[in-house]
C-alpha positions as CSV (number, residue, x, y, z in Angstrom):
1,X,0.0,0.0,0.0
2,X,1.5,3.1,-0.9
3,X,1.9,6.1,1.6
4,X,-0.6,8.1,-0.3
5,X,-3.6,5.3,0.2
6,X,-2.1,5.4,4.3
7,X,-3.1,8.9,4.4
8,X,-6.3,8.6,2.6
9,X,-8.3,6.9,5.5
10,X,-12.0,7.3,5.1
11,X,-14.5,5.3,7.2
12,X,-18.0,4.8,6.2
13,X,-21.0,5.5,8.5
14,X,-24.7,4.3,7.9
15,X,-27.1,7.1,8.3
16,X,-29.5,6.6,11.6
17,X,-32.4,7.7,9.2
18,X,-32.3,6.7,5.5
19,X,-30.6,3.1,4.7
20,X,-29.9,4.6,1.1
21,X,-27.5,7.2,2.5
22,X,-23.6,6.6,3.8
23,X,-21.7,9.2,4.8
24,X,-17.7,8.8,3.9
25,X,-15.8,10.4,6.7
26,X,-11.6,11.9,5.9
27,X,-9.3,13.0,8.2
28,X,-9.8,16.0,7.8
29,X,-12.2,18.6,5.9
30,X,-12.8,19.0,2.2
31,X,-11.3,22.0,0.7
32,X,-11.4,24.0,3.8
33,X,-15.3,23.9,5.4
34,X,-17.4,24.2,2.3
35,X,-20.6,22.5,3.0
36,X,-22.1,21.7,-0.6
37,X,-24.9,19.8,-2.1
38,X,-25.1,18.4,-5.5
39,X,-27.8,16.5,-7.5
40,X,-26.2,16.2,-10.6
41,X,-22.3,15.9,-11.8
42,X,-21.9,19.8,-12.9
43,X,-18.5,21.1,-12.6
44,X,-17.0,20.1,-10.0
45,X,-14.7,17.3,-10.0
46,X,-16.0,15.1,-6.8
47,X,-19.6,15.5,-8.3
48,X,-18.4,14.1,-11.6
49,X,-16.1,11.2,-10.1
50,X,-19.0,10.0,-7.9
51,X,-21.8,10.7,-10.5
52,X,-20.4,8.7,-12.7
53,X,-21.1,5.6,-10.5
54,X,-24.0,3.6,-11.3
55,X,-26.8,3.9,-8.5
56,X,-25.4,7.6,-6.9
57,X,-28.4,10.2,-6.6
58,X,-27.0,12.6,-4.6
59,X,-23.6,13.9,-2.7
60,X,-23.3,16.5,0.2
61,X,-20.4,17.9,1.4
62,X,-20.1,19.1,5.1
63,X,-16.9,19.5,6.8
64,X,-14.5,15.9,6.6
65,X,-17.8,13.7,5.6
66,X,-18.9,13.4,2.3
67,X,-22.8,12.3,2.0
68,X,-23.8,9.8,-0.8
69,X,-27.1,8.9,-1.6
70,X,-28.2,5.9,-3.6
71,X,-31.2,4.7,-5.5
72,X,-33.1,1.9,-3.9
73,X,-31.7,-0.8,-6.3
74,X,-28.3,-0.3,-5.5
75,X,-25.9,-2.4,-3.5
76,X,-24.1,-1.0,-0.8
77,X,-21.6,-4.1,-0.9
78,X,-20.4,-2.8,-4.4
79,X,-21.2,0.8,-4.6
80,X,-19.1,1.5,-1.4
81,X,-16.0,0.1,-2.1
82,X,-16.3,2.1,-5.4
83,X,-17.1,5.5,-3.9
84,X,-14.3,5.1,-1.5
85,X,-11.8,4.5,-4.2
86,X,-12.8,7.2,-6.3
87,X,-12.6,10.0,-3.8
88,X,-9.1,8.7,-2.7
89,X,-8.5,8.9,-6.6
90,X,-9.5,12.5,-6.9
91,X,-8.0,13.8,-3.6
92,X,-4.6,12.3,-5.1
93,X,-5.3,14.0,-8.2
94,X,-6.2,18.1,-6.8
95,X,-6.5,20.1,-4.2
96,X,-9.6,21.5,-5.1
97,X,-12.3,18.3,-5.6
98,X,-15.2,20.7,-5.4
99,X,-14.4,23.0,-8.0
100,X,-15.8,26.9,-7.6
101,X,-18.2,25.2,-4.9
102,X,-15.6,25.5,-2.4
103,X,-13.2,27.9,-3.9
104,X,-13.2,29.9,-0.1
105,X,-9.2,30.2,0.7
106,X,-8.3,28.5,4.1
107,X,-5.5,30.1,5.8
108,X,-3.2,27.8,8.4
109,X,-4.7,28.5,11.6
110,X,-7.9,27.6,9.6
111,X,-6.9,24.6,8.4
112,X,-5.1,23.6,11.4
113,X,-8.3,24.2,13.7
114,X,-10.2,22.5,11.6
115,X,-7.9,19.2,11.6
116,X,-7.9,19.8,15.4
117,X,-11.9,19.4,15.4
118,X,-11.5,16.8,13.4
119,X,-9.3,14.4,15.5
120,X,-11.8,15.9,19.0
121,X,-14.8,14.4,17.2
122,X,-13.5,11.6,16.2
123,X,-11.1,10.4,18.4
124,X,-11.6,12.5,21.6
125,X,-15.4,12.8,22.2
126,X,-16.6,9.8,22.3
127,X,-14.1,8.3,24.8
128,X,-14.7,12.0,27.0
129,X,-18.4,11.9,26.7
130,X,-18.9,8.5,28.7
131,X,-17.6,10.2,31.4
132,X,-19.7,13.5,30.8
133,X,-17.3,15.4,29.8
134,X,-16.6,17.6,26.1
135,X,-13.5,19.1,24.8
136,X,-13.8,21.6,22.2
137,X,-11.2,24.2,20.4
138,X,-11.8,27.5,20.5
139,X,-9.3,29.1,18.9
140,X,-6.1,28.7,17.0
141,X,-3.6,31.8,16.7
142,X,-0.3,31.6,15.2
143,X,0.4,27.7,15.2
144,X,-1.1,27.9,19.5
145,X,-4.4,25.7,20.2
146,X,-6.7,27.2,22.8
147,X,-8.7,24.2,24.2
148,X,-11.8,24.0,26.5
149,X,-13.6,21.0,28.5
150,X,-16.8,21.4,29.6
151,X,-19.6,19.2,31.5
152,X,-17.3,16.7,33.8
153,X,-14.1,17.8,32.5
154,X,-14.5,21.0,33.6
155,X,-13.2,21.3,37.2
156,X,-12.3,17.7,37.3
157,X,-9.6,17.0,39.7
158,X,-8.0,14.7,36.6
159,X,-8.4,16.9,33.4
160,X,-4.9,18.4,33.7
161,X,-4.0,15.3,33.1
162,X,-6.3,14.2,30.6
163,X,-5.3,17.0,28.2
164,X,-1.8,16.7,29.0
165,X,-1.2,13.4,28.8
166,X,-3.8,12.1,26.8
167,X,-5.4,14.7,24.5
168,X,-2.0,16.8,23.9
169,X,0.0,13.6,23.5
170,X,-2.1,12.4,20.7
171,X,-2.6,16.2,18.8
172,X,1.4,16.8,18.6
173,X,1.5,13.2,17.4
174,X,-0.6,14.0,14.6
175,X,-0.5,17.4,13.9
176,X,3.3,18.4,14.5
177,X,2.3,21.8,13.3
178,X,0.6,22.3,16.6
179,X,3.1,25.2,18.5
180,X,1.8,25.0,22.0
181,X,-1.6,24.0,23.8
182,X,-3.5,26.2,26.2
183,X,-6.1,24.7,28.3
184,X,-8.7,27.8,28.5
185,X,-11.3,26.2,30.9
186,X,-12.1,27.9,34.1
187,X,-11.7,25.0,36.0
188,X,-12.2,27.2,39.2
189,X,-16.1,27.3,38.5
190,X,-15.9,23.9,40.6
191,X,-16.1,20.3,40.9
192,X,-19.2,19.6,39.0
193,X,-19.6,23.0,37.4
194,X,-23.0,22.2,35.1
195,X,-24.9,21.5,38.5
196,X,-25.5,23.0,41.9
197,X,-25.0,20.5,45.0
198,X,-27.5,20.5,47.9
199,X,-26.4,20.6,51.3
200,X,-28.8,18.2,52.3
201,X,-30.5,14.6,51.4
202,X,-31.4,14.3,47.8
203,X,-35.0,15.0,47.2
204,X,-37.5,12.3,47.3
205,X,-39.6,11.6,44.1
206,X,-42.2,8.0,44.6
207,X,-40.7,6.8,40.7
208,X,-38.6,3.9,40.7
209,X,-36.6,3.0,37.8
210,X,-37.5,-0.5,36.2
211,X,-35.4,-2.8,36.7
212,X,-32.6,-3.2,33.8
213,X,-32.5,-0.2,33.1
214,X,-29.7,1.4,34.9
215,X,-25.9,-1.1,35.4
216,X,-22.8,-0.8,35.6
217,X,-20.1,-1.3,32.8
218,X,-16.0,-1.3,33.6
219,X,-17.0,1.0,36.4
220,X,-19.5,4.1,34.8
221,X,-23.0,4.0,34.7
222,X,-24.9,2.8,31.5
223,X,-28.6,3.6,31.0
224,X,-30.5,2.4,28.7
225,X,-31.1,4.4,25.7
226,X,-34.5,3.3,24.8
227,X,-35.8,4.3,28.8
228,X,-34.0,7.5,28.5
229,X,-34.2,9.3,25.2
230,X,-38.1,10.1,25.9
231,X,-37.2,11.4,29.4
232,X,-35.4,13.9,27.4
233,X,-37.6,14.2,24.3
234,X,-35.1,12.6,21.7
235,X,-34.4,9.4,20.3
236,X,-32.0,6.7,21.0
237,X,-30.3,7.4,18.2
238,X,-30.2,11.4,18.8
239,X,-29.2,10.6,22.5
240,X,-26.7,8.3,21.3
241,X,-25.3,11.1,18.6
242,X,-25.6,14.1,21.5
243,X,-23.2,11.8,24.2
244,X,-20.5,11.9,21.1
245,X,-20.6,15.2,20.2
246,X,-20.9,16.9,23.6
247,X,-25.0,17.8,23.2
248,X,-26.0,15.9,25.9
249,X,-23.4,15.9,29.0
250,X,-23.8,13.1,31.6
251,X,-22.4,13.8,35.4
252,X,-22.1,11.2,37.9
253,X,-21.8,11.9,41.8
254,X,-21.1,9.9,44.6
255,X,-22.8,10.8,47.5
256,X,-21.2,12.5,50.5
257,X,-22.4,12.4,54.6
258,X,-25.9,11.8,55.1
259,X,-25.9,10.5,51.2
260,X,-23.2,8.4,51.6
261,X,-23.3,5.3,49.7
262,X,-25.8,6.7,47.2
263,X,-24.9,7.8,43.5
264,X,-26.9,10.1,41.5
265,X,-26.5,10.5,37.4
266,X,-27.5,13.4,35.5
267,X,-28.0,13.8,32.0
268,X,-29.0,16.8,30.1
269,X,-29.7,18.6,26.6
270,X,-30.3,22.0,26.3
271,X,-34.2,21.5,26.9
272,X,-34.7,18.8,29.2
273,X,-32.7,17.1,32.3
274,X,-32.7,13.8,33.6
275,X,-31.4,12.4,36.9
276,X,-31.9,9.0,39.2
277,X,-30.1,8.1,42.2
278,X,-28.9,4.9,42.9
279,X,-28.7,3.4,46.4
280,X,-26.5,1.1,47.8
281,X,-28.7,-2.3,47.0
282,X,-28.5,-0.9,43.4
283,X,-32.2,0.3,43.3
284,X,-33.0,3.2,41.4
285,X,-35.3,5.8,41.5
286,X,-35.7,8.9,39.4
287,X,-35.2,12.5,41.3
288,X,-35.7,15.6,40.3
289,X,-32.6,16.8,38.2
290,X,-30.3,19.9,39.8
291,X,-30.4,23.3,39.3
292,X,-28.2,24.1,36.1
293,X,-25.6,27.2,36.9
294,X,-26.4,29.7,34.5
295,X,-22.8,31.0,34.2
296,X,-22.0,27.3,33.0
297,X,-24.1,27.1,30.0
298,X,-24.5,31.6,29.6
299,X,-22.3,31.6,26.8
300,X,-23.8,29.1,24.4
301,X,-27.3,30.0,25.6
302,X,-26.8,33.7,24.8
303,X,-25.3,33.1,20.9
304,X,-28.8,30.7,20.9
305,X,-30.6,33.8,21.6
306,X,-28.3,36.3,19.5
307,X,-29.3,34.1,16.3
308,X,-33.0,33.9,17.0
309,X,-33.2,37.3,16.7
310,X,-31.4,37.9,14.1
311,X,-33.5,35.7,12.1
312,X,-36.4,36.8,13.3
313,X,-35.6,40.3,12.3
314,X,-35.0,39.8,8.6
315,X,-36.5,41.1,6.0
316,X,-37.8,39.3,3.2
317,X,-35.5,40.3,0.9
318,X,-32.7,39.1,2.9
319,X,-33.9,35.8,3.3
320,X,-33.0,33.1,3.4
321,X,-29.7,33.8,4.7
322,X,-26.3,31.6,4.9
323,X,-24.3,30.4,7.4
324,X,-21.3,32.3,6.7
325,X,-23.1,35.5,6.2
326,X,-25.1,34.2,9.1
327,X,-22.2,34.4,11.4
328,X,-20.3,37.6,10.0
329,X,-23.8,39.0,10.8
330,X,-23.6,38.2,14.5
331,X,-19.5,39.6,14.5
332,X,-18.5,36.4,14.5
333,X,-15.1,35.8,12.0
334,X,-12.3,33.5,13.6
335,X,-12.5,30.1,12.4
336,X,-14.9,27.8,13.5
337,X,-17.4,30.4,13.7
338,X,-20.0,28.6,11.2
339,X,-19.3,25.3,13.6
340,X,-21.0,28.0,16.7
341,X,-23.4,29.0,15.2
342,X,-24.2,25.8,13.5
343,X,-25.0,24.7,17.2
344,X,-27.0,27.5,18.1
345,X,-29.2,27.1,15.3
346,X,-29.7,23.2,16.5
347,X,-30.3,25.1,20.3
348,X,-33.5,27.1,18.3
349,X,-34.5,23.8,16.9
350,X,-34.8,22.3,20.2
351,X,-36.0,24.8,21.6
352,X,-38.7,25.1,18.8
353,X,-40.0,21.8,19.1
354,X,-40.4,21.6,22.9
355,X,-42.5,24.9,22.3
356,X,-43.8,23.2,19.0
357,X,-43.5,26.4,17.2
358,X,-41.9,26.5,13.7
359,X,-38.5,26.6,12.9
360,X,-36.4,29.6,13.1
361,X,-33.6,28.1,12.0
362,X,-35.0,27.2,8.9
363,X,-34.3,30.8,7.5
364,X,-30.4,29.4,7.4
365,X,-29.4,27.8,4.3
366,X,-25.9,26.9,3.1
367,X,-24.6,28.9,-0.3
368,X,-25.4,26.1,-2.7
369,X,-27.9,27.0,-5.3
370,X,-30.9,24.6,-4.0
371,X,-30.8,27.3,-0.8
372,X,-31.4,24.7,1.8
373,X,-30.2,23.9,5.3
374,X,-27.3,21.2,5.7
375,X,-27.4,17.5,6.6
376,X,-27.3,18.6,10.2
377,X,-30.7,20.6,10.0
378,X,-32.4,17.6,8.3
379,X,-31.3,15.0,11.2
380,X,-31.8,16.6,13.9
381,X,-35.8,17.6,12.5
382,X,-35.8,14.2,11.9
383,X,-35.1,13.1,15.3
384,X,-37.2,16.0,16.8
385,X,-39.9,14.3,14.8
386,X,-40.6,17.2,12.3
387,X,-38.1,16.0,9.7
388,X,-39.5,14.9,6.3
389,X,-42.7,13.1,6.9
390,X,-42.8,9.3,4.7
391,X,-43.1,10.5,1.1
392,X,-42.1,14.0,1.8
393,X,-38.3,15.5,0.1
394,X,-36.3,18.1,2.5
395,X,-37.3,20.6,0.0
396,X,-40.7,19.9,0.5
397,X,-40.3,20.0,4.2
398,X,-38.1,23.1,4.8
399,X,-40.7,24.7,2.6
400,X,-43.5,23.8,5.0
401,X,-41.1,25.2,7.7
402,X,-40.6,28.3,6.1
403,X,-44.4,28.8,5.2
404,X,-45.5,28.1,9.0
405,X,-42.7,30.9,10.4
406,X,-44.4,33.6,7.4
407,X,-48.3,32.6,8.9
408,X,-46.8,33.2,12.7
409,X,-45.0,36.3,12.1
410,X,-48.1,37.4,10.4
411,X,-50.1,37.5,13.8
């Protein structure tokens, strides 16, 4: 194998929605962070390499994954293999598979952050999240990577460690561009910085867990996915997707003087909490979830807000809007600005289908011509339950979206 295929690692993933679509994940992003979707082969080069392949319908571009859609006859067995090889073929063969559809320059803090996102999301996340913890970049200046844990990380008595001899080991190792680390957390907010202790017993609430549900697993807490998601108004998949990528943040707590021998387990989106406590027979019984400290989750909750009103205060001419204009909007220009306020517009969506209101977010679109949302939009309305209905196209749905925000700004 030569050192070219080494490099060219891509691993597919089965979408949690639609068993026509994979999504082939790189290393790293596709020319820079262009997010592009294409129905036919057109111009650019990865449309026309993977067009060309019997059974492709579509292909989306977002960030390191490339999306592929197939017609129902297709074989997965055959088509994948074939996909994978042709987009190793064409990233061999330039530096700019998407044509004029991505033709934004990146510049090397850019690219570098981007890489570092990457490696988090792939690598880090999902090994931090079972442990309720998140670590996410927030900047990258001059060749220095400014890193910050949240939910159990933050405050942790072990997360000095756990960046520096875990998380740091592994970036230098593969990104020797990397010129320092900063860990930018404020650890000092406390041990368990997401919640607020009581000083005395844990509250009663008469609703035992069923039995099953809650065990143990190399020493953490497991739930049970199915028993859980509806507590917090998602679905095992979506619950499953949030733990990875830092959405939904887990804490575990053992239980101090009068509580001793009990541990209690909190998870929580940004909508709805969760909690149980667990008692020293391993019974279980579900409590009413702590008090969140604002000044934990202010940040993100305030650039939620700061998009909602910026795309409730557009005109009709300006809409629909893009992310990148989106975020330049808001002030917002260092990279990984789009990846922000990608999340706040999933916070609206959340928010919007707890109050079953329409979609805000659906006034953000990414720059392609079909001026739709992303992949990312589409899957989380889906698990929401307000993604396309059986029989239904995204087009079809974001247009109901849009139609039911014009009838309620009407009032």
């Amino acid at each position: 194998m030569s050192d070219t295929a080494t490099r060219r690692r891509i691993r597919a993933e089965s979408s949690a929605h639609d068993p026509d679509v994979v999504g082939f994940i790189l290393d790293a992003p596709i020319q820079g962070r262009a997010s592009v979707r294409f129905e036919a082969a057109g111009d650019a080069p990865l449309a026309r390499a993977l067009f060309a392949l019997d059974g492709v319908v579509r292909v989306e571009v977002s960030g390191a994954t490339i999306w592929v859609k197939k017609n129902a006859e297709s074989d997965w067995a055959t088509l994948k293999p074939a996909i994978a090889d042709a987009i190793r073929k064409l990233l061999d063969e330039t530096d700019a598979p998407l044509g004029q559809d991505g033709r934004e320059e990146t510049t090397p803090d850019q690219a570098l952050l981007e890489a570092v996102e990457t490696l988090l999301n792939q690598q880090v996340n999902p090994a931090v999240a079972a442990h309720g913890g998140h670590i996410s970049v927030d900047k990258v200046e001059g060749g220095a990577v400014y890193l910050r844990m949240s939910g159990g990380c933050q405050g942790c008595a072990a997360s000095a460690a756990t960046l520096r001899e875990g998380v740091e080991r592994m970036l230098r190792a593969a990104l020797p561009q990397i010129d320092k680390i900063v860990d930018v957390t404020d650890h000092a907010a406390g041990g368990n910085p997401f919640y607020a202790r009581d000083d005395g017993p844990s509250p009663i609430l008469n609703r035992p867990v069923p039995e099953g549900v809650i065990g143990w697993e190399d020493g953490q807490i497991i739930v049970d996915p199915d028993y859980l998601a509806p507590k917090l108004g998602i679905t095992p998949e979506a619950l499953r997707a949030g733990l990875q990528r830092g959405d939904v943040v887990g804490v575990t707590e053992t239980g101090e003087g009068k509580d001793s021998g009990k541990t209690r387990i909190v998870l929580r989106t940004t909508t709805r909490a969760w909690a149980a406590e667990i008692d020293a027979s391993g019974a279980a019984r579900e409590i009413p979830p702590p008090r969140v400290i604002e000044a934990a989750a202010g940040t993100e909750k305030e650039l939620a807000n700061r998009v909602r009103a910026h795309l409730q205060g557009l005109t009709e001419d300006e809409m629909p809007i893009t992310y990148g204009a989106l975020a330049r909007a808001l002030g917002l220009w260092t990279p990984g600005s789009i990846a922000k306020v990608t999340r706040a517009l999933e916070t609206t969506m959340r928010e919007d289908a707890a109050a079953d209101r329409a979609f805000i977010a659906a006034r953000a679109v990414n720059r392609g011509r079909d001026k739709r949302p992303g992949k990312g939009y589409f899957d989380l309305a889906s698990a929401l339950s307000r993604g396309p209905r059986t029989g239904e196209s995204e087009a079809d749905s974001h247009a109901l979206e849009l139609r039911r925000l014009k009838e309620t700004m009407a009032k």
